[in-house]
LUMZA-48882 format. One line per field, with one value per residue: residue number from 0; residue in one letter; z, y, x of N, C-alpha, C, CB in turn. Coordinates in nm, 4 decimals. Each point is the difference from the previous one (the first is absolute). Glycine has a CB too. Example, Ala and Ser with C-alpha at 12.3 -4.5 7.8 and 13.67 -1.06 7.14 Angstrom:
residues 2
num: c(0, 1) .
residuo: c(A, S) .
nup: c(0.7800, -0.1966) .
nnorth: c(-0.5690, 0.2223) .
neast: c(1.3190, 0.1542) .
caup: c(0.0000, 0.0060) .
canorth: c(0.1190, 0.1190) .
caeast: c(-0.0890, 0.0820) .
cup: c(0.0000, 0.0730) .
cnorth: c(0.1200, 0.1090) .
ceast: c(0.0900, -0.0770) .
cbup: c(0.1246, -0.2145) .
cbnorth: c(-0.1173, -0.0628) .
cbeast: c(-0.1892, 0.1184) .
***
This chain:
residues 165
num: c(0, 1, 2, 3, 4, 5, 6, 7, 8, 9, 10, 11, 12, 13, 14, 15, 16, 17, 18, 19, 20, 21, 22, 23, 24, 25, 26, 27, 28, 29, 30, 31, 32, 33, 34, 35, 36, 37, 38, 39, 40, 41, 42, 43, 44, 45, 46, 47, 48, 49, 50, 51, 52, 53, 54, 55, 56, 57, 58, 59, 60, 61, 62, 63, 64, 65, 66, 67, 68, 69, 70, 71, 72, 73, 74, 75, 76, 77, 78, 79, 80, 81, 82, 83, 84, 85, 86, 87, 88, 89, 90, 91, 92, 93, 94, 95, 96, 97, 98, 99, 100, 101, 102, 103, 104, 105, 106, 107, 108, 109, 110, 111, 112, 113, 114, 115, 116, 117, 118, 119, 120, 121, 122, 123, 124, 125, 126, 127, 128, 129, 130, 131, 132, 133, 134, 135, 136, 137, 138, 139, 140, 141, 142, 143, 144, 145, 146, 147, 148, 149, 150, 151, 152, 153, 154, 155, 156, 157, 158, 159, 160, 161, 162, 163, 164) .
residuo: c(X, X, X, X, X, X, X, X, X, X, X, X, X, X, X, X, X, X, X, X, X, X, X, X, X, X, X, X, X, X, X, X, X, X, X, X, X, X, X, X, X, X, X, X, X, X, X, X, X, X, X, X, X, X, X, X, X, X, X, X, X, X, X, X, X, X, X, X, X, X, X, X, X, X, X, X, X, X, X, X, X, X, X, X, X, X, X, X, X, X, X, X, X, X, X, X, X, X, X, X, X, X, X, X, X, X, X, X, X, X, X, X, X, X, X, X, X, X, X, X, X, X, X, X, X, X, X, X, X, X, X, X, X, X, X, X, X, X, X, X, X, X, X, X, X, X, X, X, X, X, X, X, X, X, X, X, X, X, X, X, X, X, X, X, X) .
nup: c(-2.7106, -0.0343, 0.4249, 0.0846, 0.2505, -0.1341, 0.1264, -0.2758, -0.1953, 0.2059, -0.0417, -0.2563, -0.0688, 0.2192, -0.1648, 0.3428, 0.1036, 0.0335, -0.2117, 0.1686, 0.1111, -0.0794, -0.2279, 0.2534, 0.1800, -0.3070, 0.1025, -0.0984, -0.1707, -0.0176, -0.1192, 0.3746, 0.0430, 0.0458, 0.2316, 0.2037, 0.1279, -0.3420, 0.2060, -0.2115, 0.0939, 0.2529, -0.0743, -0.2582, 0.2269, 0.0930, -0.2435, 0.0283, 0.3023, -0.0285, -0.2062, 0.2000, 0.2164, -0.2281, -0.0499, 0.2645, 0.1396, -0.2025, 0.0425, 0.3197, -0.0036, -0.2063, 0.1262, 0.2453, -0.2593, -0.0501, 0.2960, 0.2212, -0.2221, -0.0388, 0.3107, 0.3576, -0.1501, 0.2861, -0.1857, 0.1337, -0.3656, -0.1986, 0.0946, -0.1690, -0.1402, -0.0783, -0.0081, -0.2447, -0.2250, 0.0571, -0.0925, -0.2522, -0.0427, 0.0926, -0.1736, -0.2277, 0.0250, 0.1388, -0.2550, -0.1835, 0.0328, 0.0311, -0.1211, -0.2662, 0.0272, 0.0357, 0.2594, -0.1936, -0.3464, 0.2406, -0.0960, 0.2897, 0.1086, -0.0070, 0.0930, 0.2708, 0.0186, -0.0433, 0.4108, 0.1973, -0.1425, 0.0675, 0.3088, 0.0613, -0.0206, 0.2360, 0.2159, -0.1496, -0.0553, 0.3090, 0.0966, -0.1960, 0.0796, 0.2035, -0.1003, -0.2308, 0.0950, 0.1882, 0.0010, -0.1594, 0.1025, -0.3468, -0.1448, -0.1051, -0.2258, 0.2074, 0.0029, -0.3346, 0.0130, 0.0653, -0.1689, -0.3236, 0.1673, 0.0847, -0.2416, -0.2191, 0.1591, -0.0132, -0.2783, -0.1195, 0.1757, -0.1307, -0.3096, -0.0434, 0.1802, -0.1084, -0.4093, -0.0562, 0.0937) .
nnorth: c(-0.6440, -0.0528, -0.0126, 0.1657, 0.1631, 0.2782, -0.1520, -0.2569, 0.1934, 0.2672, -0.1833, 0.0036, 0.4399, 0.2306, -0.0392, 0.1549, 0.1105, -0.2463, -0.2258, -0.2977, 0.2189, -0.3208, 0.1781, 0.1288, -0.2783, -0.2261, -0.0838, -0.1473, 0.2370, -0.2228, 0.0985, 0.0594, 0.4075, -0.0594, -0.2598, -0.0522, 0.1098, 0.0637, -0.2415, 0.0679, 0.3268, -0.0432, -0.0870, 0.2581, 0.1567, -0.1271, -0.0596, 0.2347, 0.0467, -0.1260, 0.2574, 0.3585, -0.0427, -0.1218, 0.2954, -0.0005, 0.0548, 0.2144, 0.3107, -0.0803, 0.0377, 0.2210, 0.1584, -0.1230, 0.1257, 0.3682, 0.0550, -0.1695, 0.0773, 0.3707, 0.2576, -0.1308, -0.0016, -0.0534, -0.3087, 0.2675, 0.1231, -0.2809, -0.1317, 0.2461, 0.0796, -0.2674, 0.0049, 0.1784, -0.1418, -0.2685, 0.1033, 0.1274, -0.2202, -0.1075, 0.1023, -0.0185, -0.2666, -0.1012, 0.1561, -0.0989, -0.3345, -0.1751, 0.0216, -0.1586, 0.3572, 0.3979, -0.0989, 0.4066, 0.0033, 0.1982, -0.0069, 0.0470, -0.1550, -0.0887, 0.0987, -0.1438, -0.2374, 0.1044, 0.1620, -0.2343, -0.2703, 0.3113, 0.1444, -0.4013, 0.0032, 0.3715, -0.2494, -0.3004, 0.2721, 0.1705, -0.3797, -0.1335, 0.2609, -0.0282, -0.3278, 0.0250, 0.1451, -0.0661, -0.2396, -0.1704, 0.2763, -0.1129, 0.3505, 0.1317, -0.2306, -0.3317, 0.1018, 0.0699, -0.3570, 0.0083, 0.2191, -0.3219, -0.2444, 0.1243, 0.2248, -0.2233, -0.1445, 0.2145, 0.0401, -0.0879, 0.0707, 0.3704, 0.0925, -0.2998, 0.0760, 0.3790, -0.1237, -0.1384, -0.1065) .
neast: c(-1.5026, -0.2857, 0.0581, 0.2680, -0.2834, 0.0101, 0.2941, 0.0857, -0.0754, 0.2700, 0.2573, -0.0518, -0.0827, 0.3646, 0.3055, -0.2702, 0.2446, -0.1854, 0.1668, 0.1000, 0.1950, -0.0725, 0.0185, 0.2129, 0.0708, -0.1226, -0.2993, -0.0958, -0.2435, -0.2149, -0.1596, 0.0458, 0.0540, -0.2782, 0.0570, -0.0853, 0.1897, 0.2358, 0.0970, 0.2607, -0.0841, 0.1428, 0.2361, 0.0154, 0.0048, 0.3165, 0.2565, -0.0777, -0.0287, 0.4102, -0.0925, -0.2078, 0.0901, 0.3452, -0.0604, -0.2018, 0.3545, 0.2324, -0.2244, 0.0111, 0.3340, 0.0177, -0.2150, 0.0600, 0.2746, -0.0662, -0.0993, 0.1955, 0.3084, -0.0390, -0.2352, 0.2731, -0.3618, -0.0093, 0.0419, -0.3237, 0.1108, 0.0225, -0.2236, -0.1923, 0.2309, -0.0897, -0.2801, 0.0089, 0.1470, -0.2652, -0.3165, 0.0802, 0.1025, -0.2708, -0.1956, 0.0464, -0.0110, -0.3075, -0.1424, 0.2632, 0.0014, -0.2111, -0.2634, -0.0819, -0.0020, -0.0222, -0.0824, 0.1061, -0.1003, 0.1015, 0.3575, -0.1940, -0.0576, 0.2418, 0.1432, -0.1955, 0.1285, 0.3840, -0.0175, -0.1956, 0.1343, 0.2298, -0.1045, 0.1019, 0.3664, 0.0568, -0.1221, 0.1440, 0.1917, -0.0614, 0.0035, 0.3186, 0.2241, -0.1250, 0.1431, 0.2243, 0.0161, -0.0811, 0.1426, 0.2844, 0.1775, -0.1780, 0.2081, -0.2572, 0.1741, -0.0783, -0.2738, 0.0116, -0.0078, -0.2919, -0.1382, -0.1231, -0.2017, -0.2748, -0.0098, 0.0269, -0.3444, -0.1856, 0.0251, -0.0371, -0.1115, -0.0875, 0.0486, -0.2325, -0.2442, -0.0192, 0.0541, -0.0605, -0.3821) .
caup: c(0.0916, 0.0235, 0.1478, 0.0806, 0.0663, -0.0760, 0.0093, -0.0524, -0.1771, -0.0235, -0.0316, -0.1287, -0.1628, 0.0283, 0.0726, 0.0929, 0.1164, 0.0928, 0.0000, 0.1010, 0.0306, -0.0505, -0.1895, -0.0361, 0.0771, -0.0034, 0.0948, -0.0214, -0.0168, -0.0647, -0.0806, 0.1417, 0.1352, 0.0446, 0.0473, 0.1663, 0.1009, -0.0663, 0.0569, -0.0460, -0.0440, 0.1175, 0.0358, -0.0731, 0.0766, 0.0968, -0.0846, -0.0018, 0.0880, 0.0944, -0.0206, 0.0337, 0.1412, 0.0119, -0.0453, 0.0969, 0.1406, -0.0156, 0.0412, 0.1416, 0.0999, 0.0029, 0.0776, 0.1925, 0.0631, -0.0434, 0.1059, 0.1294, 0.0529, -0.0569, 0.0220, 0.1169, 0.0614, 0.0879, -0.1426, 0.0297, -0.0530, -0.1704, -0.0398, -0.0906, -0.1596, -0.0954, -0.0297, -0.0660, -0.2067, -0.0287, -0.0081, -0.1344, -0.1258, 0.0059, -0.0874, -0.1499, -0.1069, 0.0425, -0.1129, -0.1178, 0.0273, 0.0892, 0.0212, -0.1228, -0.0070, 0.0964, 0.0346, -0.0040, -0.0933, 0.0176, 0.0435, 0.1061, 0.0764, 0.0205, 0.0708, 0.1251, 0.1001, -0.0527, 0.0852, 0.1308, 0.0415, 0.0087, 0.1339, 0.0586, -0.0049, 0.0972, 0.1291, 0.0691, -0.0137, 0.1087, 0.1460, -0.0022, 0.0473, 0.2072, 0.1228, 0.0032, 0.0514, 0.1842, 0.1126, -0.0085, -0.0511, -0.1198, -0.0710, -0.0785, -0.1091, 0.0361, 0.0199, -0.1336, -0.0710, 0.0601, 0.0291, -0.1594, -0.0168, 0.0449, -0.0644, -0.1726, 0.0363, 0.0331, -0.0974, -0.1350, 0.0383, 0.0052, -0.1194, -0.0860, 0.0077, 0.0512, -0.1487, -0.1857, -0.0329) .
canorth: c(-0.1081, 0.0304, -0.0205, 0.0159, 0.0968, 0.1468, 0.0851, -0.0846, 0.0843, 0.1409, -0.0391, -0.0732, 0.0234, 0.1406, -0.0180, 0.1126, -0.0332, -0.0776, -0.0730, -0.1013, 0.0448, -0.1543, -0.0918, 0.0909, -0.0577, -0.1269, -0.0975, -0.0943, 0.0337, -0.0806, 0.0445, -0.0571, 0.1145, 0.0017, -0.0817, -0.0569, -0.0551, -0.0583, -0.0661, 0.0446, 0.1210, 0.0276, -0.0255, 0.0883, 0.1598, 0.0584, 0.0191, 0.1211, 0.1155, -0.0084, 0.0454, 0.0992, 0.1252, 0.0438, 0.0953, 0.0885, -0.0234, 0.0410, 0.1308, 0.0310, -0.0285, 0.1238, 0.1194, 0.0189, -0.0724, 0.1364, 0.0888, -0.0144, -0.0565, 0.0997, 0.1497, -0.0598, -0.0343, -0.1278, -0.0885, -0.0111, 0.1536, -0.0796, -0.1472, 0.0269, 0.1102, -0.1357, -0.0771, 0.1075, -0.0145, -0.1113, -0.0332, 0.0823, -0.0813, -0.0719, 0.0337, 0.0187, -0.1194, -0.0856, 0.0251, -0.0170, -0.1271, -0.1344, -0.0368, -0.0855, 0.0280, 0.1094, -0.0329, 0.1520, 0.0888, 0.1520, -0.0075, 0.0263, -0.1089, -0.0696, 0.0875, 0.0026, -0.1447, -0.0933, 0.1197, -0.0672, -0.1473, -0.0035, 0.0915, -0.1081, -0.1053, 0.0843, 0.0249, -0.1222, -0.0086, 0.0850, -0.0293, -0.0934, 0.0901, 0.0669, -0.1285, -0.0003, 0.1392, 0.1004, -0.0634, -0.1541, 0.0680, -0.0845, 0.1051, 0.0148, -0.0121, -0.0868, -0.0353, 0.0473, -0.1333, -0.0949, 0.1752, 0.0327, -0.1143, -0.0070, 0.0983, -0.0415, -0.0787, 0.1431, 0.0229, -0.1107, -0.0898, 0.0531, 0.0906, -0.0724, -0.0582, 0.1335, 0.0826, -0.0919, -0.1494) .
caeast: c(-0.0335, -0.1836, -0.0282, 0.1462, -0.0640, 0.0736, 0.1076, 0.0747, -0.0415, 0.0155, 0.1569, 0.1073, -0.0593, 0.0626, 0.1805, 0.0005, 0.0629, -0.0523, 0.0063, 0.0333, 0.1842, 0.0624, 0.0739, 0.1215, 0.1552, 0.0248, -0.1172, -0.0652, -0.1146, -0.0775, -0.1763, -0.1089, -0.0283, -0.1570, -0.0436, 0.0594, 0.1650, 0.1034, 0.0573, 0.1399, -0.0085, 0.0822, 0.1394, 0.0469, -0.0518, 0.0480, 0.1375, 0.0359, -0.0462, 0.1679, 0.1296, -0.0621, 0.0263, 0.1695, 0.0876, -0.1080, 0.0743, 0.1312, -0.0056, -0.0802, 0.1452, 0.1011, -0.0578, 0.0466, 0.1209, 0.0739, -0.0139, 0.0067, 0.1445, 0.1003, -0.0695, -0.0300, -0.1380, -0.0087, -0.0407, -0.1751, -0.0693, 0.0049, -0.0481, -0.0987, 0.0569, 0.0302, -0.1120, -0.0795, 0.0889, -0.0226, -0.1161, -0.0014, 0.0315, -0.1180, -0.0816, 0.0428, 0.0249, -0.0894, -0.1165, 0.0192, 0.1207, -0.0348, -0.1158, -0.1285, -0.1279, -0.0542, -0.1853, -0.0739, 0.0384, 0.0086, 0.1481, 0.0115, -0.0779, 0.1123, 0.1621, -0.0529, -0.0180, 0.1088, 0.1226, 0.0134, 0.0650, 0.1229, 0.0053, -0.0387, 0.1365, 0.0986, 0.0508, 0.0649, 0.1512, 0.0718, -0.0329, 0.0874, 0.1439, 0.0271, 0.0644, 0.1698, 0.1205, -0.0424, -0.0111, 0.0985, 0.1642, 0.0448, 0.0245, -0.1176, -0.0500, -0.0229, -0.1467, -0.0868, 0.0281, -0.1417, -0.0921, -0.0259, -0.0554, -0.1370, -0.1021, -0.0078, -0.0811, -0.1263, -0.0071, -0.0684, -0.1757, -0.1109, 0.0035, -0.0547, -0.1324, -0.0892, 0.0267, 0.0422, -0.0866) .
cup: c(0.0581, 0.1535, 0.0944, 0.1372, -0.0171, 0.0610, -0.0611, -0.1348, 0.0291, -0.0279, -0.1353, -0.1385, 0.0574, 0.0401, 0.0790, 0.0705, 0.0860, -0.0467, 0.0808, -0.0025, -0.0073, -0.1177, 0.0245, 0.0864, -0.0169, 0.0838, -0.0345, -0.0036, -0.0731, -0.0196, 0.1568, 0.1596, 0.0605, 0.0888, 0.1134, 0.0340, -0.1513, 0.0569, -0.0608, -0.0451, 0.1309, 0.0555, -0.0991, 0.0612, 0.1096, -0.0499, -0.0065, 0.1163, 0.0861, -0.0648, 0.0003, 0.1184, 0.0122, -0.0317, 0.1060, 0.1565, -0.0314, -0.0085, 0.1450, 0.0676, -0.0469, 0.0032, 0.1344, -0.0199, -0.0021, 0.0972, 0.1626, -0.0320, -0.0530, 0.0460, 0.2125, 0.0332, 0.0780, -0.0757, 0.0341, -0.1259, -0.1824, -0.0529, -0.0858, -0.1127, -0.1321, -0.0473, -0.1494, -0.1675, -0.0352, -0.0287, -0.1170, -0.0953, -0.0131, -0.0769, -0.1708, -0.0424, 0.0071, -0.0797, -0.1120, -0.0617, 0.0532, 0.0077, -0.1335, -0.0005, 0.1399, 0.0791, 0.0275, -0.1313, 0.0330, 0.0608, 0.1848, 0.1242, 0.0428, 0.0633, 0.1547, 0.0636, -0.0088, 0.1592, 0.1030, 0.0138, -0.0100, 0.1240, 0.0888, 0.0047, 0.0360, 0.1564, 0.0559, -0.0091, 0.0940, 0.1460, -0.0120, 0.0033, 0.1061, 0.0542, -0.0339, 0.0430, 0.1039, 0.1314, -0.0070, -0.0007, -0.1101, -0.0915, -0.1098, -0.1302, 0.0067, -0.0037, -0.1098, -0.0991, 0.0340, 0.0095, -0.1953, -0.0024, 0.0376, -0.0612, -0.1405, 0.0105, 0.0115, -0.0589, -0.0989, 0.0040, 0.0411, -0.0971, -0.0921, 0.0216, -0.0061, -0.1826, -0.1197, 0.0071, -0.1098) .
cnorth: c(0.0254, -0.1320, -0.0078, 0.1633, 0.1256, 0.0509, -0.1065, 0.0776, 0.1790, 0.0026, -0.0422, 0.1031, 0.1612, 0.0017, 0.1477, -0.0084, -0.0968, -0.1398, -0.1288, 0.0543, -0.1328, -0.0249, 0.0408, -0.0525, -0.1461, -0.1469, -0.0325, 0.0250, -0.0598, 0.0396, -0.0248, 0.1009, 0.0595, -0.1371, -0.0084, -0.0422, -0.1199, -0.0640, -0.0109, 0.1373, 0.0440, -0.0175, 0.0888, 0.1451, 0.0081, -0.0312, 0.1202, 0.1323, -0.0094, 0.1169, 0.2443, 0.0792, -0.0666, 0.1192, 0.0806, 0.0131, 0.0274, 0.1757, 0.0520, 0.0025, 0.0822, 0.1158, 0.0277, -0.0014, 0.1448, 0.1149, -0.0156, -0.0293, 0.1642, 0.2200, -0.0269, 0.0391, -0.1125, -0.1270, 0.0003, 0.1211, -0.0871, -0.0985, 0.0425, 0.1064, -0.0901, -0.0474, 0.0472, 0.0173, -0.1503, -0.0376, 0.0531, -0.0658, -0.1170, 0.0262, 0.0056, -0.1155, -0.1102, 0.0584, -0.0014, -0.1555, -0.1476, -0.0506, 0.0183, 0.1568, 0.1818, -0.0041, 0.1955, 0.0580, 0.1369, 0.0190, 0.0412, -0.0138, -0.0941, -0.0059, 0.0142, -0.1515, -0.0637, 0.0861, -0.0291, -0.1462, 0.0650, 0.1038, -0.1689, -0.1001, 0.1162, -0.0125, -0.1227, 0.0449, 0.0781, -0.1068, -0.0950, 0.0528, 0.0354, -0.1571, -0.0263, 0.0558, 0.0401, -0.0833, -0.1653, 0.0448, -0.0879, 0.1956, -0.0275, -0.0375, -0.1633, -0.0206, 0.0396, -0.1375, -0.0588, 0.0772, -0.0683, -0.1230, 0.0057, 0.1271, -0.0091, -0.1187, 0.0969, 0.0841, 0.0098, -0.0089, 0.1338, 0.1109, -0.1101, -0.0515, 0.1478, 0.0372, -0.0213, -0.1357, -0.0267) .
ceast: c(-0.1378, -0.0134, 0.1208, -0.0147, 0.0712, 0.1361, 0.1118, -0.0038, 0.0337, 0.1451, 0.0659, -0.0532, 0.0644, 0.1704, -0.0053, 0.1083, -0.0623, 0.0014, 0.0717, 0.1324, 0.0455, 0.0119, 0.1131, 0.0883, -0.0113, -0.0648, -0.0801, -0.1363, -0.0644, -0.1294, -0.1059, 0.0193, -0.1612, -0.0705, 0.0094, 0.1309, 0.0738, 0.0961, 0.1633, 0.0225, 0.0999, 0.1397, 0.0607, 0.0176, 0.0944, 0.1478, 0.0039, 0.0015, 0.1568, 0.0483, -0.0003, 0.0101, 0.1799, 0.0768, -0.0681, 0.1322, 0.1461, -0.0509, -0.0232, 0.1236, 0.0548, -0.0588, -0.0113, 0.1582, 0.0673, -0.0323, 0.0176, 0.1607, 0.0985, -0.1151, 0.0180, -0.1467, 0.0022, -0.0757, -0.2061, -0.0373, 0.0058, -0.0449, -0.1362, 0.0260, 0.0073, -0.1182, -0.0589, 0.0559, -0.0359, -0.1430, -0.0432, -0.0039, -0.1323, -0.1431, -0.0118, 0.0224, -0.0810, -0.1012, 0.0556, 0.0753, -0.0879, -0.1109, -0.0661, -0.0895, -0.0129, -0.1081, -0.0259, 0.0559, 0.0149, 0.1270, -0.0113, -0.0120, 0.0996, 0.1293, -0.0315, 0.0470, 0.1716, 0.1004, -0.0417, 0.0343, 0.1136, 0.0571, -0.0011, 0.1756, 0.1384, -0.0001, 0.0660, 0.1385, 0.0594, 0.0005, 0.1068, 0.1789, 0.0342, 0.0343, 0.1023, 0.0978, 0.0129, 0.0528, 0.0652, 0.1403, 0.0612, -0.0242, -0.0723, 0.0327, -0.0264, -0.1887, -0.1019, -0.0111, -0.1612, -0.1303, -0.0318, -0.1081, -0.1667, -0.0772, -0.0280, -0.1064, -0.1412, -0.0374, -0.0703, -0.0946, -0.1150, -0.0456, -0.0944, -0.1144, -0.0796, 0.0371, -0.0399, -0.0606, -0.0049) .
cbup: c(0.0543, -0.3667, -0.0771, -0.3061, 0.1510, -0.0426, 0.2216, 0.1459, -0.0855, 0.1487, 0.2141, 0.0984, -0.1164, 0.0934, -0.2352, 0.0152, -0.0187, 0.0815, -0.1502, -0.0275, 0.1830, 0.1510, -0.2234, -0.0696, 0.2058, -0.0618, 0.1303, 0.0777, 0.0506, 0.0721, -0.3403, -0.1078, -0.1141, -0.2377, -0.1543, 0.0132, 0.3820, -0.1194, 0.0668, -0.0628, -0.1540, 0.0122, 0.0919, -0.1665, -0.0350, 0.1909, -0.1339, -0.2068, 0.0203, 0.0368, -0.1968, -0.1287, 0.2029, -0.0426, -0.2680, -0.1096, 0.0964, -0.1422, -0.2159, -0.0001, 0.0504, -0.1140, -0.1616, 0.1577, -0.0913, -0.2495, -0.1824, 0.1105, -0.0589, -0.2988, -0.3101, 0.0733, -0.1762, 0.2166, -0.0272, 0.3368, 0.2209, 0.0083, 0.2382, 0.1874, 0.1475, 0.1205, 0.2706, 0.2635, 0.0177, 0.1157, 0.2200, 0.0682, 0.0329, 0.1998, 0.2139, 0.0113, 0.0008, 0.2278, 0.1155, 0.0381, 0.1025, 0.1154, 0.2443, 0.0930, -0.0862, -0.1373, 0.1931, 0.2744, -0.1269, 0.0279, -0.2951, -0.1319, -0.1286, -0.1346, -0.2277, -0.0729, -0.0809, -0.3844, -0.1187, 0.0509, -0.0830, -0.2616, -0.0560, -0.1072, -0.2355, -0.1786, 0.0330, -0.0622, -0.2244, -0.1182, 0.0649, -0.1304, -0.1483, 0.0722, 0.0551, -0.1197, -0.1485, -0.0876, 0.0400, -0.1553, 0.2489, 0.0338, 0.0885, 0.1332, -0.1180, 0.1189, 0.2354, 0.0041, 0.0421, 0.1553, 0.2484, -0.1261, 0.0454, 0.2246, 0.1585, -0.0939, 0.1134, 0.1401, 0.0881, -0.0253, 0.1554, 0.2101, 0.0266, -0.0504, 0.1549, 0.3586, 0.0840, -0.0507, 0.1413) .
cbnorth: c(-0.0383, 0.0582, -0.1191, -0.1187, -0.1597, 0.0915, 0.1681, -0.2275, -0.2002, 0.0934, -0.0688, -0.3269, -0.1938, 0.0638, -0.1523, 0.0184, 0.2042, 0.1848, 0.1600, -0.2197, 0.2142, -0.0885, 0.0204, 0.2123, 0.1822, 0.1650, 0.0626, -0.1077, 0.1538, -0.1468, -0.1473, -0.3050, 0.0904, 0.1493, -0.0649, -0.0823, -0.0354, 0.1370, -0.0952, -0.2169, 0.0200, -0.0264, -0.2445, -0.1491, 0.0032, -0.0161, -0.1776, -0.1108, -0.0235, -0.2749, -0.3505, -0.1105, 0.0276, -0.1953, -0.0340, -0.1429, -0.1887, -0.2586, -0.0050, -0.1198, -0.2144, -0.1052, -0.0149, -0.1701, -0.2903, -0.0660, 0.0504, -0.0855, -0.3600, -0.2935, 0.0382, -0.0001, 0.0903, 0.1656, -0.2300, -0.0579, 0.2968, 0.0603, -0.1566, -0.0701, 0.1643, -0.0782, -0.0291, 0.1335, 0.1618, -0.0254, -0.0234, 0.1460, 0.0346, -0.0233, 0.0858, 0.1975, 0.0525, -0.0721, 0.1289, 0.2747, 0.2065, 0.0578, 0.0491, -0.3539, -0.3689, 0.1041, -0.3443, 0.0548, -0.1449, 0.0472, 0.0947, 0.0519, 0.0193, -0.0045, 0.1870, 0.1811, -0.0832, -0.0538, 0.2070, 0.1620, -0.2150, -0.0759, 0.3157, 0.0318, -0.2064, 0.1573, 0.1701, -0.1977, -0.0376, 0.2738, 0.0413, -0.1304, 0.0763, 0.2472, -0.1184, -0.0453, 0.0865, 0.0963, 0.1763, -0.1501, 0.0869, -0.3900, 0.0565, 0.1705, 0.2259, 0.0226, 0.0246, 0.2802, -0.0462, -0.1349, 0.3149, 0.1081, -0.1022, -0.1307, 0.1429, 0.0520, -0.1695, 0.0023, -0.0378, -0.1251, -0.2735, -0.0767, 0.1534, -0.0260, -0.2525, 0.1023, 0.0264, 0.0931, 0.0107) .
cbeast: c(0.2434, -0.1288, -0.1976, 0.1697, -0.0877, -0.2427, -0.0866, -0.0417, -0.2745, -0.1922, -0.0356, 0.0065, -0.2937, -0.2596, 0.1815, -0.2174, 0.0827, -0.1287, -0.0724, -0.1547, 0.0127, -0.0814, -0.1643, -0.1017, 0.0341, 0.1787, 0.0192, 0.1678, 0.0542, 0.1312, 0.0340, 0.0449, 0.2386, -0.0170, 0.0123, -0.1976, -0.1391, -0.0452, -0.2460, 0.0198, -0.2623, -0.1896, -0.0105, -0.0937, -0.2733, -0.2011, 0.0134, -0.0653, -0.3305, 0.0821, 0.0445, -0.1039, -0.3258, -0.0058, 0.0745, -0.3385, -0.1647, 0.1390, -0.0653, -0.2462, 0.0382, 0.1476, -0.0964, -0.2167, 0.0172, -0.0146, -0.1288, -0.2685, -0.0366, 0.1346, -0.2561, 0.2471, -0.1065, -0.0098, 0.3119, -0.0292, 0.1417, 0.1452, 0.0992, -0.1347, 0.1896, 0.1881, -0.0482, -0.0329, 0.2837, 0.1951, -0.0246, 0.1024, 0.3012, 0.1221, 0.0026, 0.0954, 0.2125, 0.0799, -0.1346, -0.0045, 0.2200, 0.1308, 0.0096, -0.0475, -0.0830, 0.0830, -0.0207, -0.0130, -0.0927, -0.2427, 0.1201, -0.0026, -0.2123, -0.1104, 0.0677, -0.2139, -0.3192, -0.0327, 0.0475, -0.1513, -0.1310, -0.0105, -0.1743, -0.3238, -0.1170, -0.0277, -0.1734, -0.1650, -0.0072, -0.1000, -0.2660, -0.2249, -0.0168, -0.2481, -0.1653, -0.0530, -0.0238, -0.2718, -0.2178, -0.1632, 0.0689, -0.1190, 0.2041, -0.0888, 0.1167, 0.2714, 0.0557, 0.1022, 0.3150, 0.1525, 0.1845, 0.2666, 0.2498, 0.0719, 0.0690, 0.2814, 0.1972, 0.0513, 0.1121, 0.1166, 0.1288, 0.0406, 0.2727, 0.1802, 0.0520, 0.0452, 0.1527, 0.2680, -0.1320) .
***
């Protein structure tokens, strides 16, 4: 393929590890990733980014849930324990899966910035558990419910503009 730009052609002429992981689970990789904003890309991206951080947010809960219900950690301690497995999963599969594109090529870099928008969505999620819990006496997995919603928004939106343009 000729003008699709080199990491399209480094991709299709190497069956590396690096190659697109969206072929391998079945996404929607196109010649036009190098290009500009993509308006139906984005929604594809974020389909996938639900069904990404959904597992993302099933590993995060059953990890508070396993350590505050059954180790009895206090849930402020296990929440960033949780958060922290969930950002992991998160990671991994959002670069290999959800997102078109990279705007940093230096992982380390990356993993950096991708780990503070999510220090940024650990603290909405501690500040949204202390008020349910502390200060409404609504029960914490309740408030991790609505805690998942707004930080999966804060997320998206700020991983997909600082990351994966």
């Amino acid at each position: 393929m000729t003008g699709v730009g080199p990491r399209w052609e480094q991709m299709s002429n190497s069956p590396s590890p690096s190659m697109d992981a969206r072929q391998t689970f079945g996404g929607a990789a196109s010649p036009g990733m190098n290009a500009g904003w993509n308006p139906r890309g984005v929604g594809s991206e974020f389909s996938r980014y639900l069904m990404v951080g959904g597992f993302a947010f099933a590993c995060d809960t059953l990890t508070l849930f396993s350590l505050t219900h059954f180790l009895k950690v206090n849930y402020l301690v296990s929440a960033p324990i949780g958060f922290l497995v969930g950002t992991a999963v998160n990671y991994v599969l959002s670069r290999a899966w959800v997102f078109e594109r990279r705007t940093l090529q230096n992982t380390s870099a990356e993993v950096a910035l991708f780990t503070l928008i999510g220090v940024v969505g650990l603290g909405l999620n501690e500040l949204i558990l202390w008020m349910f819990q502390s200060k409404l006496g609504i029960y914490y997995l309740f408030a991790k419910g609505v805690s998942g919603v707004i930080v999966l928004g804060w997320n998206f939106g700020a991983r997909k503009v600082a990351l994966f343009r």
